[in-house]
Each structure stands twice: as structure tokens, then as C-alpha cells.
C-alpha positions in Angstrom: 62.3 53.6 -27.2 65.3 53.2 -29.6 64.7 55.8 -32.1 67.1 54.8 -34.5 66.3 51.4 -34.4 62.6 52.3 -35.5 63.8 54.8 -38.0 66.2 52.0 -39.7 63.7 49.6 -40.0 61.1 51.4 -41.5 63.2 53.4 -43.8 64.9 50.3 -45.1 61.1 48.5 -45.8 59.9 51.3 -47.7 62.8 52.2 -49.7 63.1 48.3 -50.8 59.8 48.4 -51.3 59.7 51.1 -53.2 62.3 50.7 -55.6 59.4 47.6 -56.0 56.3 49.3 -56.6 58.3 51.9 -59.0 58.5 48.9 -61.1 56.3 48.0 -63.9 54.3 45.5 -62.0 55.2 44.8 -58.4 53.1 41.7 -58.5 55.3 39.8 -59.5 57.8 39.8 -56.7 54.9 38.7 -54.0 54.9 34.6 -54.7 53.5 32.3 -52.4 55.9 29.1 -53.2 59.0 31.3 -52.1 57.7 32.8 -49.0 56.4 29.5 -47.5 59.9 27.8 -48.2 61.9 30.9 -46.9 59.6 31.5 -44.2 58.5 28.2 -42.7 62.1 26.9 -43.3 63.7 29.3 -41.3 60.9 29.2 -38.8 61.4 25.6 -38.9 65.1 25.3 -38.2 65.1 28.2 -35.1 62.3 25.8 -33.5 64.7 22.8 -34.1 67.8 24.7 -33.0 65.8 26.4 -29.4 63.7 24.9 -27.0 60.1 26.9 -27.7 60.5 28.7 -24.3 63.8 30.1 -25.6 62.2 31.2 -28.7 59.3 33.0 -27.1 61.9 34.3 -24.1 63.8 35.7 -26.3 61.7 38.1 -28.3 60.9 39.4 -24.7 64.9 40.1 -24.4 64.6 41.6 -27.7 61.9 43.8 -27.1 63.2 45.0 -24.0 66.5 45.7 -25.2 65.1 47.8 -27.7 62.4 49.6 -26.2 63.5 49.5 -22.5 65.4 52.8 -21.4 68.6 52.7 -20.7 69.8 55.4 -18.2 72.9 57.0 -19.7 76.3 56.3 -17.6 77.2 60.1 -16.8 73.6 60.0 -15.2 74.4 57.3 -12.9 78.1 58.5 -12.1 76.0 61.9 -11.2 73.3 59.9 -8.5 76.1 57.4 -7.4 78.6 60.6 -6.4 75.1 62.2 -4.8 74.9 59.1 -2.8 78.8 59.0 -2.0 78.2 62.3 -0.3 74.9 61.9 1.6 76.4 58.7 2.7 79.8 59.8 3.9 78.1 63.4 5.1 74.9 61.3 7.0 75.7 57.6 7.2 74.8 54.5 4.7 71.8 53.8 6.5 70.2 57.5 5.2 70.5 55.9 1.8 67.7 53.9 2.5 65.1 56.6 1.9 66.2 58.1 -1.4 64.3 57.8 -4.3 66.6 56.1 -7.2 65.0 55.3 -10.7 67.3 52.4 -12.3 66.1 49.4 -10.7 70.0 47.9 -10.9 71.0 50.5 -8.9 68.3 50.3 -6.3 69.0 46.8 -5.5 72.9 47.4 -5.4 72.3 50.1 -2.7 69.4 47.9 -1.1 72.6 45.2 -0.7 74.8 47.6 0.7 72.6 49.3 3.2 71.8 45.8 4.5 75.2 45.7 5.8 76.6 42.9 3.2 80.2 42.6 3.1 82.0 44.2 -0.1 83.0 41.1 -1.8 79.4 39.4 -1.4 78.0 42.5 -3.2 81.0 42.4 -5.6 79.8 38.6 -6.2 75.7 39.0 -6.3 75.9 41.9 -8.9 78.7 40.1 -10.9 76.1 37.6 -10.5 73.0 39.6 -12.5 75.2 40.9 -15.0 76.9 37.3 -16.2 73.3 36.3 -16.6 72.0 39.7 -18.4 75.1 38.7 -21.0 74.0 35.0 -20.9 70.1 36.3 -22.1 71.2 38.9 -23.9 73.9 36.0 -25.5 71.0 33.4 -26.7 69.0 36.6 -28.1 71.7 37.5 -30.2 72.3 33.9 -31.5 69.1 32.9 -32.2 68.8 36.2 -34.8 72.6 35.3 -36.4 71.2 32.1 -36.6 68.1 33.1 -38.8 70.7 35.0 -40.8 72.1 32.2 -41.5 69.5 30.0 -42.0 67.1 32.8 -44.6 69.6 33.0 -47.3 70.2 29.2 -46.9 66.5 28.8 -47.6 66.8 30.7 -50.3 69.2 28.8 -51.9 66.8 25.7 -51.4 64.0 27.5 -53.0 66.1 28.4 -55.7 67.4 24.8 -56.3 63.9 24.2 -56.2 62.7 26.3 -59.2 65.3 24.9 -61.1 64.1 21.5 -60.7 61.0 22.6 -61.8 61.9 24.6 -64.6 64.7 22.0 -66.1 61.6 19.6 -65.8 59.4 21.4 -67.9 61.4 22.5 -70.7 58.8 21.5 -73.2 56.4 23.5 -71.8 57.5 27.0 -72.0 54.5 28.5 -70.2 55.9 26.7 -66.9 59.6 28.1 -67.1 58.9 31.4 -66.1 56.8 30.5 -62.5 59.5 28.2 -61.8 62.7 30.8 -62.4 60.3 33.3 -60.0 60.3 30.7 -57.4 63.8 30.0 -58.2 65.0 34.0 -58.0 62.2 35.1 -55.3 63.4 32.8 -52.7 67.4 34.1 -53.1 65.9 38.1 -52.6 63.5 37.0 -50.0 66.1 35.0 -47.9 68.8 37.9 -48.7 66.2 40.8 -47.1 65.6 38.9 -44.2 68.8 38.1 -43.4 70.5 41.7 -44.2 67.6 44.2 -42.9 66.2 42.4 -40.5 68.2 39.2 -38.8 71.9 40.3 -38.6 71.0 44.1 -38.2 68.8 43.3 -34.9 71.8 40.8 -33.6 74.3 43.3 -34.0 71.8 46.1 -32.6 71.6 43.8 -29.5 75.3 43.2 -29.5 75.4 46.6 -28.8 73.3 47.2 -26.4 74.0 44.3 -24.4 77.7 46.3 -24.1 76.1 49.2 -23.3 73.8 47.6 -20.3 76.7 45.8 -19.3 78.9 49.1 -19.1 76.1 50.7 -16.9 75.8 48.0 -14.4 79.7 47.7 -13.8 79.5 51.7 -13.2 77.0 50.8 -10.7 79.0 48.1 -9.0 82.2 49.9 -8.5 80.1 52.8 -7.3 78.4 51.0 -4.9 81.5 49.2 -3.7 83.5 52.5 -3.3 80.4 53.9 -1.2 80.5 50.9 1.1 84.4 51.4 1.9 83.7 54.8 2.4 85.7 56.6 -0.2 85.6 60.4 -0.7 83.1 61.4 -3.4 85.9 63.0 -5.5 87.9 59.5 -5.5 84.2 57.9 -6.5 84.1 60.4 -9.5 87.8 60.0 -10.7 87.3 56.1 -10.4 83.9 56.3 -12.8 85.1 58.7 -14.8 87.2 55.8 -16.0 84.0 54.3 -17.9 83.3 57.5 -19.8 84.3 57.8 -23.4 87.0 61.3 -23.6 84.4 63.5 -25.0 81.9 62.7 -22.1 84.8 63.1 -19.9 85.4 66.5 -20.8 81.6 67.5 -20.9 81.6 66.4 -17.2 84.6 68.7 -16.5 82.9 71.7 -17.8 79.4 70.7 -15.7 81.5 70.4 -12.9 83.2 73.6 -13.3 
């Protein structure tokens, strides 16, 4: 679970809200005009924009990105050295039998044991990870485009409480639910666009590099074990993927 995804979230929601309810009367920023036209016209246009399975499919990419652990790269340089050395030290058949938790890696090394030839590994994992971007890709357009789209609808709305309100300028009581509608719809669209929508796009964004990173670890691990590289070569070339501070840590663990 992505800790600081949760923590951002919730904190945001109840400091906005907050600063509502510390108000004199917090009612008055809950109106049901505004959150239909913000709400069912942004619902409206993703369903126009994305097939429904797309829609659906990606809140599963969403989720997962979010909640799905990601192993850290220095663990895999760690099992992918392990493996360099059983394999050199035994044979790539004996890594068969170990017991390796990331399921990209597990597959990689299924590939390799099976005798596959480096560049048809090289290909089938370049393979996954073009179409992990691809998913992770329509996820993060889909949220931009309800970014987009909220404060768009809030403009609407806010067009449309002006209407309402020039219309009934001889009937004072009216002006003021119309100017809610047409100021409610502008905040409503703004919050859903800036703490939710573009947050989680560029959260994904982010992840999505950070998957990406992993599984190209991975594949030029796996590669270097199949030509039979020495594990200190294997380590040097993966180090390579590490930011400097990492780099050093490993240095030290090593030592």
C-alpha cells in the first residue's frame, strides 16, 4: 500500500473540508444543481471519450498501481546477483528450484532456464513492459482527461447560474441560489481536478517509471545470467539503474 498516497488524500479532504465546516454555515456549499452538472458531466464525457471496458479496466490499473507492492530495485539487483552466482557456481538449470517472489522476475528466469535464446527473452520481456506502459498510458489519460473536463464543467455550471440569475433580476429572492450554482460548480470542478484527477495521473506517472525501471533491471539481469557473466560484472552493470545515494548504500552493505 502507498502510504503517502493515502495520507495525501485524506489530509487534503479534511483540511478543505474543514476550512468548510469552520465556517458559519457549511450548508451552504453542499448544492445539488452543481454537483449533478460537475459530476454527471464529467462522468459523461470520460464514457464518451473510453470504451466502458476501458473505464472499468482502468480503475483496476489504478488500484494496482497504488496498492500493489512494488519490490524496491536494490532488492532485485541483490536476488538477480544471488542467482548470477548459483547459476555460474551450479548451472542455469539449478535456478529452476529457487523460490523468487516478483512474479516479473519469475517468468524472466522461467524464459531463460527453458533454454530461449538471449534476444527472444530480450524481445518477450520488452514485450510485457511496452504493454505495462501502454495500460499504465490509458490510466493516466483517462484521469488528465477528468482534469480537464471537472473545471470545464464548472465553468458550464457557472454560465448556468448566470443565466439564471440575469433572468430573475426582479426577483431578488432567486439571485442568490442562482450565483451558488454559478460559484459552487467553479470550486467543485476546481477540487476535483486539483486533489483528486491530476494528483492520481501524475502519482501513476510516477509509478509507471518506477515499475518500468524495475522490470528493465530484471531484463538485463536476466540476460547477463544467460551469457554467463561473472556476478561482479552483473552488479556493476545494475548498479547502473541505482540513483548515487543508493549506490553508495550498496557499497557500504557490500563492504
Amino acid at each position: 500500500m502507498d502510504l503517502s498516497t493515502i495520507i495525501g488524500l485524506v489530509l487534503g479532504t479534511i483540511l478543505v473540508l474543514s476550512a468548510i465546516v469552520l465556517g458559519e454555515n457549511p450548508i451552504i456549499f453542499v448544492n445539488v444543481q452543481s454537483i449533478l452538472i460537475v459530476l454527471g458531466g464529467t462522468l459523461g464525457v470520460t464514457f464518451i471519450k473510453n470504451p466502458l471496458q476501458r473505464v472499468f479496466g482502468t480503475i483496476s490499473v489504478v488500484k494496482n498501481a497504488f496498492f500493489g507492492r512494488l519490490t524496491p530495485v536494490g532488492e532485485l539487483i541483490e536476488k538477480l546477483v544471488e542467482l548470477s552466482r548459483k547459476a555460474r557456481r551450479e548451472s542455469l538449470l539449478s535456478l529452476e528450484k529457487v523460490e523468487i517472489g516478483d512474479s516479473f522476475l519469475r517468468n524472466a528466469i522461467r524464459l531463460a532456464v527453458d533454454g530461449m535464446e538471449p534476444a527472444a527473452i530480450r524481445t518477450v520481456l520488452d514485450t510485457e513492459i511496452n504493454f505495462l506502459h501502454q495500460r499504465h498510458k490509458i490510466g493516466q489519460d483517462l484521469l488528465e482527461g477528468i482534469a480537464t473536463s471537472a473545471p470545464a464543467f464548472g465553468m458550464i455550471g457557472t454560465l448556468i447560474g448566470l443565466v439564471q440569475m440575469l433572468a430573475s433580476m426582479d426577483d431578488p429572492s432567486k439571485i442568490g441560489p442562482a450565483m451558488a450554482i454559478a460559484i459552487l460548480t467553479t470550486l467543485y470542478g476546481a477540487v476535483i481536478a486539483n486533489l483528486f484527477a491530476q494528483p492520481l495521473a501524475e502519482k501513476l506517472r510516477n509509478r509507471s517509471r518506477e515499475e518500468i525501471n524495475a522490470r528493465l533491471v530484471v531484463l538485463q539481469g536476466v540476460l547477463s545470467i544467460v551469457e554467463g557473466d561473472h556476478p561482479a560484472s552483473v552488479e556493476q552493470k545494475l548498479s547502473a539503474y541505482l540513483e548515487p545515494k543508493q549506490r553508495k548504500q550498496e557499497r557500504k552493505q557490500a563492504a
